[in-house]
C-alpha positions as CSV (number, residue, x, y, z in Angstrom):
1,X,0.0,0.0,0.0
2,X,3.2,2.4,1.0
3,X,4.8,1.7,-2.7
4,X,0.9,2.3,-4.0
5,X,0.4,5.4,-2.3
6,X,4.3,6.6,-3.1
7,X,3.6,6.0,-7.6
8,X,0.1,7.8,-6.7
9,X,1.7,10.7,-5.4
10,X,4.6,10.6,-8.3
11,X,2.0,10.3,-10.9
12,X,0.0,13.5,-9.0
13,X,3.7,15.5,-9.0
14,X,4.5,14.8,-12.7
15,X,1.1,15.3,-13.8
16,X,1.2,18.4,-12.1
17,X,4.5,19.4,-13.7
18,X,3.4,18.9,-16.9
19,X,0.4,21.1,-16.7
20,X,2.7,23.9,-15.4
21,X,5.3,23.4,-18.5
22,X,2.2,23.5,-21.1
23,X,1.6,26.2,-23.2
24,X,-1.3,28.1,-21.9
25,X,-4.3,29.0,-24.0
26,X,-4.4,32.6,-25.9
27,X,-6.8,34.5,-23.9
28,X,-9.6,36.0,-25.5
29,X,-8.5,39.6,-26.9
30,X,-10.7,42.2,-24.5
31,X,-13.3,44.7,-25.8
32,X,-12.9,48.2,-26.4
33,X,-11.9,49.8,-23.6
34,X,-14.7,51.6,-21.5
35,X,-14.1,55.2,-21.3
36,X,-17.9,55.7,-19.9
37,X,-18.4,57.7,-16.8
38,X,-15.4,59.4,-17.0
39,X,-14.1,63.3,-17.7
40,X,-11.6,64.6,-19.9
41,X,-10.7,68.3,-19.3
42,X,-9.6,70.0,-22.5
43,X,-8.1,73.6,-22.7
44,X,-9.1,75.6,-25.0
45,X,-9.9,79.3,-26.2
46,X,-12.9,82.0,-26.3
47,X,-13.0,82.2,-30.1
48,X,-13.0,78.1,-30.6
49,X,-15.6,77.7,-28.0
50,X,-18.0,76.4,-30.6
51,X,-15.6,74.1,-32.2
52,X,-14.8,72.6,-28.7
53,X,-18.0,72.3,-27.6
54,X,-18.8,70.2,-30.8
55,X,-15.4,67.7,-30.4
56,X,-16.5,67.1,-27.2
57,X,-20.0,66.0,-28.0
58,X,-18.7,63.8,-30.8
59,X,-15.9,62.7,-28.4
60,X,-18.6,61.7,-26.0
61,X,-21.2,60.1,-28.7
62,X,-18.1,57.4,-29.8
63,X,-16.7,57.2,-26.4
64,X,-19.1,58.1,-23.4
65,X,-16.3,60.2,-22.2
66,X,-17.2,63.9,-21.8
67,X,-15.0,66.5,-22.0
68,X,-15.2,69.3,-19.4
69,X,-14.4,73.0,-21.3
70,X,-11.9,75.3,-19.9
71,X,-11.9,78.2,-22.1
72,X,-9.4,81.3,-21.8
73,X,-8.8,83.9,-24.0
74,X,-6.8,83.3,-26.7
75,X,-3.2,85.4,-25.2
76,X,-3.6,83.4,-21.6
77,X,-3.9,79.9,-22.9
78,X,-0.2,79.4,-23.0
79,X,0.3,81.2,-19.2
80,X,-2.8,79.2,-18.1
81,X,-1.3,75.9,-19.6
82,X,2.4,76.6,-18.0
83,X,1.0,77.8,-14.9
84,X,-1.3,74.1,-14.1
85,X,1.9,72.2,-14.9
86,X,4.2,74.7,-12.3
87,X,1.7,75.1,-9.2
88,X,1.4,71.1,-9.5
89,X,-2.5,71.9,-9.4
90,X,-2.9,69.7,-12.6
91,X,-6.4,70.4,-14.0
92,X,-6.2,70.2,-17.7
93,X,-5.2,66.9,-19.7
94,X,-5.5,68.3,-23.3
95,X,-4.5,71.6,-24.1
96,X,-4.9,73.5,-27.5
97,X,-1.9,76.0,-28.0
98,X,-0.9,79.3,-29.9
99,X,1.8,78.0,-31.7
100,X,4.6,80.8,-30.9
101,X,3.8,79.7,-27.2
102,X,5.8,75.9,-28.0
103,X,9.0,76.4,-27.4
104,X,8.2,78.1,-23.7
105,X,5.9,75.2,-23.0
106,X,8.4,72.5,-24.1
107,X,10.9,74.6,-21.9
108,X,8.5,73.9,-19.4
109,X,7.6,70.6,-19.2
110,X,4.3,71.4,-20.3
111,X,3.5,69.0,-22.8
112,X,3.9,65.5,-23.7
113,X,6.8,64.2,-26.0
114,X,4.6,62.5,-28.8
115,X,7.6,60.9,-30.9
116,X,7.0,57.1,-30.2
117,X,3.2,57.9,-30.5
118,X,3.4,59.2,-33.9
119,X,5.2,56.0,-34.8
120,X,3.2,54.0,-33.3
121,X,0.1,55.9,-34.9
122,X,1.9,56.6,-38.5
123,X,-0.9,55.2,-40.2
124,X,-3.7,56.5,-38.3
125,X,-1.8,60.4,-38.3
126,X,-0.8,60.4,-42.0
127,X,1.7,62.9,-41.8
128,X,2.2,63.3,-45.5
129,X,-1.6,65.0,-45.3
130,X,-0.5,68.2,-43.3
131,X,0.5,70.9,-44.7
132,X,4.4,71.0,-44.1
133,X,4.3,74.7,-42.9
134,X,1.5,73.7,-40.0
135,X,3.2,69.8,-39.3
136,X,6.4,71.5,-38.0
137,X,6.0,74.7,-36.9
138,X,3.2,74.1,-34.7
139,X,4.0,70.8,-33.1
140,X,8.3,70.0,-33.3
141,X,11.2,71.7,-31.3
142,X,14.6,70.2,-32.1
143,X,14.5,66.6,-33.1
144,X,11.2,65.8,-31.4
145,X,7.1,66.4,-31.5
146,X,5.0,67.9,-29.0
147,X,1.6,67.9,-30.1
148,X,-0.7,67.7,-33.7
149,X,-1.7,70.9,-35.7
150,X,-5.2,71.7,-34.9
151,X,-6.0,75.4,-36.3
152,X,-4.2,75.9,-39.5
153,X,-4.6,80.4,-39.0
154,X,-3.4,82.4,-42.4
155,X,-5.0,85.8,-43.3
156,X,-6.4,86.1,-47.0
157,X,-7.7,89.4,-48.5
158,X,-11.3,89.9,-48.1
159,X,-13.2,92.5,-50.4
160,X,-16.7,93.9,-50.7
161,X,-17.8,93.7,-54.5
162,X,-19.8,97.0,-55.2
163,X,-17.8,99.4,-53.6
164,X,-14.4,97.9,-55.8
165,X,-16.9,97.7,-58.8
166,X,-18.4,101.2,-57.7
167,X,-14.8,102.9,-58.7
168,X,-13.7,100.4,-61.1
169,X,-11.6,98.3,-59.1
170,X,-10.6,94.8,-59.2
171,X,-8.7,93.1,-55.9
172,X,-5.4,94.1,-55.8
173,X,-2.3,92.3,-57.0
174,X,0.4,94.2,-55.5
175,X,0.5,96.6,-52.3
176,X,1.0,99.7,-54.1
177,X,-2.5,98.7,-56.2
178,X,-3.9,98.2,-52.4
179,X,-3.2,101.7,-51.1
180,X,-4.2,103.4,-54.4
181,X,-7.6,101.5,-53.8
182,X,-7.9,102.6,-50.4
183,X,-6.7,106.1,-50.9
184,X,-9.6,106.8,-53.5
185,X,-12.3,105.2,-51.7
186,X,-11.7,107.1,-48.7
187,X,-11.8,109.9,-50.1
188,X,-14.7,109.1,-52.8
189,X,-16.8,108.3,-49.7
190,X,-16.5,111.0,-47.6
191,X,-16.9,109.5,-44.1
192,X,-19.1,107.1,-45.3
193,X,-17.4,104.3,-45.8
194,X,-13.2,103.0,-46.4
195,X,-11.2,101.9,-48.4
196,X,-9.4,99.6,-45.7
197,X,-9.6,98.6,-42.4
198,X,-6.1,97.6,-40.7
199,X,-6.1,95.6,-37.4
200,X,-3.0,97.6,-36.0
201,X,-4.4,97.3,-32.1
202,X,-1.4,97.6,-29.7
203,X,-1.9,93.3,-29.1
204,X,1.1,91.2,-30.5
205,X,-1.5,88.6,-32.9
206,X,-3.1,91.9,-34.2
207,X,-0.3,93.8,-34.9
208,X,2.5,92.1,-35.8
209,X,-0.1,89.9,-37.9
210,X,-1.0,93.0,-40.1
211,X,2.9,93.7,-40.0
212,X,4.0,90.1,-41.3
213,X,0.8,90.0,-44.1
214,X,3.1,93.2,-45.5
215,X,6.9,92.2,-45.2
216,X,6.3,88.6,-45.5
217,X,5.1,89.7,-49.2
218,X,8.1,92.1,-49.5
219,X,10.6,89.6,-49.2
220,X,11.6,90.3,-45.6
221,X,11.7,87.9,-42.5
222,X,12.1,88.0,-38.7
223,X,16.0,86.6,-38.8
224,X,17.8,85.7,-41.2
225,X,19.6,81.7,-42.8
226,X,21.7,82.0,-39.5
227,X,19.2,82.9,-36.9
228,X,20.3,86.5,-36.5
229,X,17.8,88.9,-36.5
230,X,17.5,91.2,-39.3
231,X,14.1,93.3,-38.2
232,X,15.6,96.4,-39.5
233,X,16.1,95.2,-43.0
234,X,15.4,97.1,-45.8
235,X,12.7,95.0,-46.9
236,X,10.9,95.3,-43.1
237,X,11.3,98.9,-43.5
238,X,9.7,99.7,-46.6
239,X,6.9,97.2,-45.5
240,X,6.4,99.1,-42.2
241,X,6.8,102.6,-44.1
242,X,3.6,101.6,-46.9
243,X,1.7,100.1,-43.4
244,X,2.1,103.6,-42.0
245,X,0.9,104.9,-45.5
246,X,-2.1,102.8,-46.3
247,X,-3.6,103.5,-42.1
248,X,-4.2,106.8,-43.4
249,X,-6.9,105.9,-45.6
250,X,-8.1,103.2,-43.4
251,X,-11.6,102.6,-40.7
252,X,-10.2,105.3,-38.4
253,X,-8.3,104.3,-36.4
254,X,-6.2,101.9,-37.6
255,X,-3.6,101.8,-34.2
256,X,-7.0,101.3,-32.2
257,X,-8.7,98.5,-34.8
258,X,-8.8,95.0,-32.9
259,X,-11.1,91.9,-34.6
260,X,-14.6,93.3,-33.6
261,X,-13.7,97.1,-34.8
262,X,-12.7,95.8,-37.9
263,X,-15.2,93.0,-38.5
264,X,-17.7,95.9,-37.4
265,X,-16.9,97.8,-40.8
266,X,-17.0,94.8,-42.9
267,X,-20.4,93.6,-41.6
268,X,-22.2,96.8,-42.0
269,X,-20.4,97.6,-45.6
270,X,-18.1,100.3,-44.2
271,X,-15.1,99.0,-45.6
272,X,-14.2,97.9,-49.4
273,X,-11.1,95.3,-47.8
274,X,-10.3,93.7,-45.1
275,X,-7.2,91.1,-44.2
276,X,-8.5,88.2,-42.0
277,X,-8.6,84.5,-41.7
278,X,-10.3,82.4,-44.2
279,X,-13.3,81.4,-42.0
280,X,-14.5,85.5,-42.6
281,X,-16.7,84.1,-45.7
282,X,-19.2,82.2,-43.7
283,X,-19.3,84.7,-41.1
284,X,-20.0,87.0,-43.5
285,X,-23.5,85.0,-44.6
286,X,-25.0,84.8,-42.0
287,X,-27.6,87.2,-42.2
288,X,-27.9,88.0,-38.7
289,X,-24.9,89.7,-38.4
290,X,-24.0,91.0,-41.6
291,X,-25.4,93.3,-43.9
292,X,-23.4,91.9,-47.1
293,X,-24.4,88.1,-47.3
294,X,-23.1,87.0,-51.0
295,X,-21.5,90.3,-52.0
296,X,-17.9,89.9,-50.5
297,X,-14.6,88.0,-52.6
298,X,-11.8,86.7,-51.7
299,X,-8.1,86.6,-53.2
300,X,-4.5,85.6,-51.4
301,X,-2.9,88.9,-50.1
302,X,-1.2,91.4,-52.2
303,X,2.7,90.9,-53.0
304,X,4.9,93.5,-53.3
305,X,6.1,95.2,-56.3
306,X,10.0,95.1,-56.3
307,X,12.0,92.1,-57.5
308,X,11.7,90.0,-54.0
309,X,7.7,90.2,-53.9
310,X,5.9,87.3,-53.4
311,X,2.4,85.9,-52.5
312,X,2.5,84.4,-49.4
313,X,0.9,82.8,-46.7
314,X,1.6,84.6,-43.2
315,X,0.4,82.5,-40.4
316,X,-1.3,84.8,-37.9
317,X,-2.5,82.5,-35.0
318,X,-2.8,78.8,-35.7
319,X,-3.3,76.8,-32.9
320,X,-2.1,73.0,-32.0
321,X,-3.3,70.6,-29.7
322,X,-1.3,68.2,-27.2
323,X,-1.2,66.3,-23.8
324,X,-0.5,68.2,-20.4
325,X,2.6,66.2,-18.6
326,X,0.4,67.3,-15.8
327,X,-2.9,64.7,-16.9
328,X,-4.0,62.9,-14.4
329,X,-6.0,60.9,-17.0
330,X,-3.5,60.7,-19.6
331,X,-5.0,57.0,-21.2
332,X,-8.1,59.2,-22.0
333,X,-6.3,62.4,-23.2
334,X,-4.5,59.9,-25.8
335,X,-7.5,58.7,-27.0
336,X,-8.8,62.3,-27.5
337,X,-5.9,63.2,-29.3
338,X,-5.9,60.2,-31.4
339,X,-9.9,61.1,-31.9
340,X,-9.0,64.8,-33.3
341,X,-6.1,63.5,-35.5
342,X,-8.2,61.8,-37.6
343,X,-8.6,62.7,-40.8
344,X,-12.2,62.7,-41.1
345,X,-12.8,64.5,-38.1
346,X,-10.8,67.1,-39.0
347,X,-13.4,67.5,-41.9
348,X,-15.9,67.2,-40.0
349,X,-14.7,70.2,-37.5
350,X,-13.8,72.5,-40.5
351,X,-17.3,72.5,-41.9
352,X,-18.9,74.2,-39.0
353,X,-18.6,78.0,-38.0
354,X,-16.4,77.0,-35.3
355,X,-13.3,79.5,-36.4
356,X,-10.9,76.8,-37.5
357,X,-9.1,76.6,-40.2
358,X,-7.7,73.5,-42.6
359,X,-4.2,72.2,-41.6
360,X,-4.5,69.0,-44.0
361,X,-4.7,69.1,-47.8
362,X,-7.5,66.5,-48.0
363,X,-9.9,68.7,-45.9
364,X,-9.2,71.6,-48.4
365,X,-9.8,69.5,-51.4
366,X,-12.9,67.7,-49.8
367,X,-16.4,68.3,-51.8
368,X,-17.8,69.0,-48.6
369,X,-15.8,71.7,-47.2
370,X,-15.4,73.3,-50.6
371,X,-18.9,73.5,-50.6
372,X,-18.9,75.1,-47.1
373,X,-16.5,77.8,-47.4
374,X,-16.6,78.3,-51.3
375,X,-14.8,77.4,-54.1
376,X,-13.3,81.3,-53.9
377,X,-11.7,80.6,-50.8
378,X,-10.4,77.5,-51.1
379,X,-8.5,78.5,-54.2
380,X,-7.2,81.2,-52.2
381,X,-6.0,79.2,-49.4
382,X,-4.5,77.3,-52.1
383,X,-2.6,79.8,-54.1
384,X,-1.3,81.2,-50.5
385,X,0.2,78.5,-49.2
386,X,2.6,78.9,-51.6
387,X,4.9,80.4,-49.7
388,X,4.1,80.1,-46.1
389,X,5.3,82.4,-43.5
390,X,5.4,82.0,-39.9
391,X,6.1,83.3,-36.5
392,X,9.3,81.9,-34.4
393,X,8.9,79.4,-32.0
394,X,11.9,79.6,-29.8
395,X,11.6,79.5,-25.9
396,X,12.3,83.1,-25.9
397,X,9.8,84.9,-28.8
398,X,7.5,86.0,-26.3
399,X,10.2,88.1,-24.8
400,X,11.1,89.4,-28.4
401,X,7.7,90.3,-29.6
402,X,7.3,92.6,-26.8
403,X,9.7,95.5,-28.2
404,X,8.4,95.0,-31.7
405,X,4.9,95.5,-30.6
406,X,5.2,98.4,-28.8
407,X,7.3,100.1,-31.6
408,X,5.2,99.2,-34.6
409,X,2.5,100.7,-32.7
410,X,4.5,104.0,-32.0
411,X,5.1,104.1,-35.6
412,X,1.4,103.7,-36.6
413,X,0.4,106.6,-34.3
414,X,3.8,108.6,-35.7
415,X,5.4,108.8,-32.4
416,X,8.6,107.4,-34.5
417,X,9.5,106.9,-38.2
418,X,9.4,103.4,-39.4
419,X,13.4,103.4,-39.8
420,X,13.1,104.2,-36.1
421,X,11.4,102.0,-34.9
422,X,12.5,99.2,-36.3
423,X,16.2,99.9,-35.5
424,X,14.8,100.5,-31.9
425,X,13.8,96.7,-32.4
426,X,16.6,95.6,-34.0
427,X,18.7,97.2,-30.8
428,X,16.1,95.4,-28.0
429,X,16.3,91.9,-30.0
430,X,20.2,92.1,-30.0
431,X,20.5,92.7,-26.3
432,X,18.1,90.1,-24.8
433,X,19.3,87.7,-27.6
434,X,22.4,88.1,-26.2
């Protein structure tokens, strides 16, 4: 019975061996992962509320996630972002950016390095579909990425049809055709309406975007092939000098015009031209606000006239979108960011009146957005983006922008030449860069 009982319990052991050295069974692959119940909260800005507001209920239709708003004006988003991250207070898992605002936030830990997720997402992202000018500028510092471009921003030229037709007019080509336009509508009007309105409001995205629409076009630049600044150029000047020129015929007063001045004129057919992004047109028909519905046109900006003009298009705001370091929920502010990168929803978010422009080239050739903006300004869009133009990135812009604000504005209001100005600039940028 002892040897019985001694070959049971051998049999038992090596039995039991052999069930532990099997190859186990392939578990069954799990569902979908659940993302009902809870909250994602998603930074964003006052003139995108709309488009937010609709990501998040699609977000929440396909996931059962919702997305809780915080919304800031558009010049605190980066401070608001950089702040959450600093104070440790860690509220926001998604945050949509101002694109000169990267490099401070990547100084600061702000956002998430996205380089093994857009290899591990190559064919979900297809990069190839961005517009180059939008892929890198708004989401890569050095070697690495940072986030995906959300708002691709440019300004167009926007013009009302019967007061061009009214003086025999067609949209301008060059700059110097621009300020003879606006000079004789001005004063063919009287008061009642302009040939221009400029968005020269002491605010850096007002007035150094109405600055760059004119020396981008000129040939100039903000530094130049070796990263020194070059503000001063002759090229900036001139640009600055015909800015100075043209304000005088435009929707008084030009150093005082912000967004709703200037849209003000251009709703209520007080202006013959405006320069503004390429979401104006649909604005612009909806008959509750405006007074022109169907009588406006649309071209790229003017170039200039010398040998180194060029059609261009200047980036003024543009906005990307990546993952706070600071997320406590950072599985679901992947998935929301994987959810926005998608092609189709970018089409889907660019034909609403949600302020958001295209940043890939099959949204701007889709029927359906062509159909929603006009075939007028996507062709415009098109013929821009020729040569894009775009504001730095570098950790330390926002400290340079400051001195060129406030002296492109004191040459608007004549409190100092354009040469003046700009070599005051020039003088400011040399010191802090150094």
């Amino acid at each position: 019975m002892k040897k019985l009982s001694i070959i049971i319990s051998l049999l038992i052991l090596v039995s039991l061996l052999l069930g532990a050295c099997a190859p186990k069974a392939t578990p069954e692959p799990e569902g979908p992962v659940s993302f009902e119940g809870k909250t994602l909260r998603f930074l964003t800005i006052q003139p995108h509320n709309v488009a937010a507001i609709n990501l998040a209920a699609w977000f929440e239709q396909e996931t059962g996630a919702k997305v809780e708003l915080i919304v800031v004006p558009y010049d605190n988003v980066v401070e608001k972002a950089v702040l959450d991250v600093s104070s440790g207070a860690h509220q926001i898992d998604v945050i949509e950016y101002w694109y000169p605002g990267l490099g401070t936030m990547v100084e600061n830990n702000v956002l998430e390095n996205l380089d093994q997720w857009y290899v591990d997402n190559a064919a979900m992202i297809k990069a190839d579909d961005f517009y180059p000018e939008y892929f890198d500028v708004f989401t890569k510092i050095g070697n690495s990425r940072y986030g995906i471009p959300y708002d691709g921003d440019m300004h167009v030229l926007w013009y009302y049809k019967p007061l061009l037709e009214k003086y025999g007019f067609e949209p301008p080509k060059t700059w110097d055709e621009y300020l003879n336009i606006c000079k004789t509508i001005t004063e063919g009007e009287g008061g009642a309406a302009y040939g221009c309105a400029i968005m020269g409001a002491k605010s850096p995205l007002i007035l150094i975007g109405s600055y760059l629409n004119r020396f981008g076009g000129y040939g100039g630049s903000f530094f130049d092939s070796e990263g020194k600044p070059v503000i001063n150029s002759p090229e900036n000047v001139k640009a600055l000098e015909d800015m100075v020129e043209q304000a005088k015929y435009a929707l008084p007063t030009a150093s005082a015009t912000a967004f709703d001045e200037a849209l003000g004129g251009w709703f209520t057919a007080k202006v013959a031209m405006v320069e503004f992004w390429t979401d104006l047109g649909a604005m612009t028909d909806d008959p509750a606000s405006s007074k022109i519905v169907g009588q406006w046109g649309v071209v790229a900006l003017p170039k200039s006239s010398g040998e180194k003009g060029r059609v261009v298009a200047p980036i003024n705001a543009g906005f990307g979108i990546g993952i706070s370091t600071g997320s406590t929920n950072k599985e679901l502010a992947y998935k929301f960011l994987e959810f926005v990168t998608r092609p189709e929803i970018a089409a889907r978010y660019n034909t609403v009146v949600g302020g958001i422009d295209p940043v890939r080239k099959s949204t701007l050739k889709d029927p359906a957005f062509i159909t929603f903006v006009g075939k007028d300004v996507a062709d415009a869009i098109e013929a821009a983006h020729a040569n894009a133009v775009a504001w730095p990135t570098s950790s330390i812009w926002f400290k340079l922008q400051e001195p060129l604000t406030d002296n492109l504005s004191l040459a608007l209001t004549g409190d100092k030449t354009p040469q003046q100005a700009l070599d005051d600039t020039q003088a400011s940028w040399e010191e802090i860069l150094k």
